[in-house]
TORMAR-421830 format. One record per residue (C-alpha): x, y, z. Coordinates in steps of 0.25 Angstrom, whole numbers, plus 5000, padded with zeros to 4 digits. Each point is the difference from the previous one (the first is absolute). Example, Ala and Ser with C-alpha at 12.3 -4.5 7.8 and 13.67 -1.06 7.14 Angstrom:
! residues 2
<east 5049 | north 4982 | up 5031>
<east 5006 | north 5014 | up 4998>
! end
This chain:
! residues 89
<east 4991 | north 5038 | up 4921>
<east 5010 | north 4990 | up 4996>
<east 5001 | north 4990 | up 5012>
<east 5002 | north 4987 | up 4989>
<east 5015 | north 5006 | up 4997>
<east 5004 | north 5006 | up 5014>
<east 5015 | north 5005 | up 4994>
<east 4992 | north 5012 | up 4990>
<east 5000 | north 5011 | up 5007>
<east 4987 | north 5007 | up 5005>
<east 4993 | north 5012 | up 4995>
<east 4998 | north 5011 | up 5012>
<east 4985 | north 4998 | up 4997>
<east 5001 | north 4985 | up 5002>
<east 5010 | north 5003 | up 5012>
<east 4987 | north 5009 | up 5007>
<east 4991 | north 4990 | up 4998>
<east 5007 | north 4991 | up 5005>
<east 5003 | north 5007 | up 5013>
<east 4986 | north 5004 | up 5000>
<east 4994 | north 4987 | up 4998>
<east 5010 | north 4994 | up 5013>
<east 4995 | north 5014 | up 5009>
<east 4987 | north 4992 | up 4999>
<east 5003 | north 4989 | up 5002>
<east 5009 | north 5002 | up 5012>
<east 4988 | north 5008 | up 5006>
<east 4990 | north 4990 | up 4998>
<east 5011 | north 4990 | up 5009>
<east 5001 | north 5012 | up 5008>
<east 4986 | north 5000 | up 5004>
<east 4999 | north 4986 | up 5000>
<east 5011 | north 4998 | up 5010>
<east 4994 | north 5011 | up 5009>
<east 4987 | north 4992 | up 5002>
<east 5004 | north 4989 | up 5004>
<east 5004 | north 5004 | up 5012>
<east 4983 | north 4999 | up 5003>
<east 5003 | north 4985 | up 4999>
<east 5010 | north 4998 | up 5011>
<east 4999 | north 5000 | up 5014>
<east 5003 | north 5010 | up 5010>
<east 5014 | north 4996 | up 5003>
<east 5004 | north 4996 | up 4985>
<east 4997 | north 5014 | up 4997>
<east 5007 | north 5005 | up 5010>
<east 5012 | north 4993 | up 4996>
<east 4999 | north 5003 | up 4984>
<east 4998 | north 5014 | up 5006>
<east 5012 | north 4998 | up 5009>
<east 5010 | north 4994 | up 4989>
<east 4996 | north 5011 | up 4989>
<east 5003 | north 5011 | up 5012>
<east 5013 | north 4993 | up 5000>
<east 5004 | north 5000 | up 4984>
<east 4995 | north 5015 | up 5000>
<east 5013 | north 5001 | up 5010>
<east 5009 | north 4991 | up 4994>
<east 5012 | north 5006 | up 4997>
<east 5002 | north 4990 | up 4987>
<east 4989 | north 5007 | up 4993>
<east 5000 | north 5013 | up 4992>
<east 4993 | north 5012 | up 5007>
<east 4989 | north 4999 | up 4989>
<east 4998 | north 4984 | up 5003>
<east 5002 | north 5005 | up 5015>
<east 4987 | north 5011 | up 4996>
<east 4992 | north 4989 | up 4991>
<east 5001 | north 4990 | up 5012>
<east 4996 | north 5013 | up 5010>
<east 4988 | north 5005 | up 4992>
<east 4996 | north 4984 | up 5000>
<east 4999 | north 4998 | up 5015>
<east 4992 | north 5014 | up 4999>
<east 4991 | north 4994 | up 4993>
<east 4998 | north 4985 | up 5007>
<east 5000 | north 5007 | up 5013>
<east 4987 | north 5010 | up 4994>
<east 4993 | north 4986 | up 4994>
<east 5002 | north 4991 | up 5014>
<east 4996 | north 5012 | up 5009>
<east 5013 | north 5005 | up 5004>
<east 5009 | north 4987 | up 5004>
<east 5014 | north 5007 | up 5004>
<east 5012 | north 4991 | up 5001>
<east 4999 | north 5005 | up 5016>
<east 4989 | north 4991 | up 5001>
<east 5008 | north 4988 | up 4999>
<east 5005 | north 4999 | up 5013>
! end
């Protein structure tokens, strides 16, 4: 892959890897994100919780970044033992 002359074009295959290589690595930060939620109180991960409940329904967003910010509150409520956003109050 050429990245010392960013103006060349790409090849499709360079393009995959590419994209390939950013997939893992926005997993890994996915996954890394998601735990620490283990290293915050009870009331700080209730308010990430919270505040990511509320960009999966902001209105600004796309429904796919709207679905991605969804299918992470899933997943920080399963690793902190179900905190909903209800429990806040």
């Amino acid at each position: 892959m050429n990245t010392e002359k960013p103006e060349e074009a790409m090849t499709f295959g360079e393009l995959l890897t590419l994209i390939g290589e950013q997939q893992r690595r926005l997993t890994v930060l996915e996954n890394a994100f998601s735990s620490l939620i283990f290293c915050l109180d009870d009331r700080a991960s209730q308010l990430l919780v919270h505040n990511l409940s509320l960009e999966a329904q902001n209105q600004n967003h796309d429904e796919q970044l709207q679905q991605h910010f969804a299918r992470l509150v899933e997943t920080l409520q399963k690793r902190n033992g179900g905190t909903t956003p209800e429990t806040l109050a």
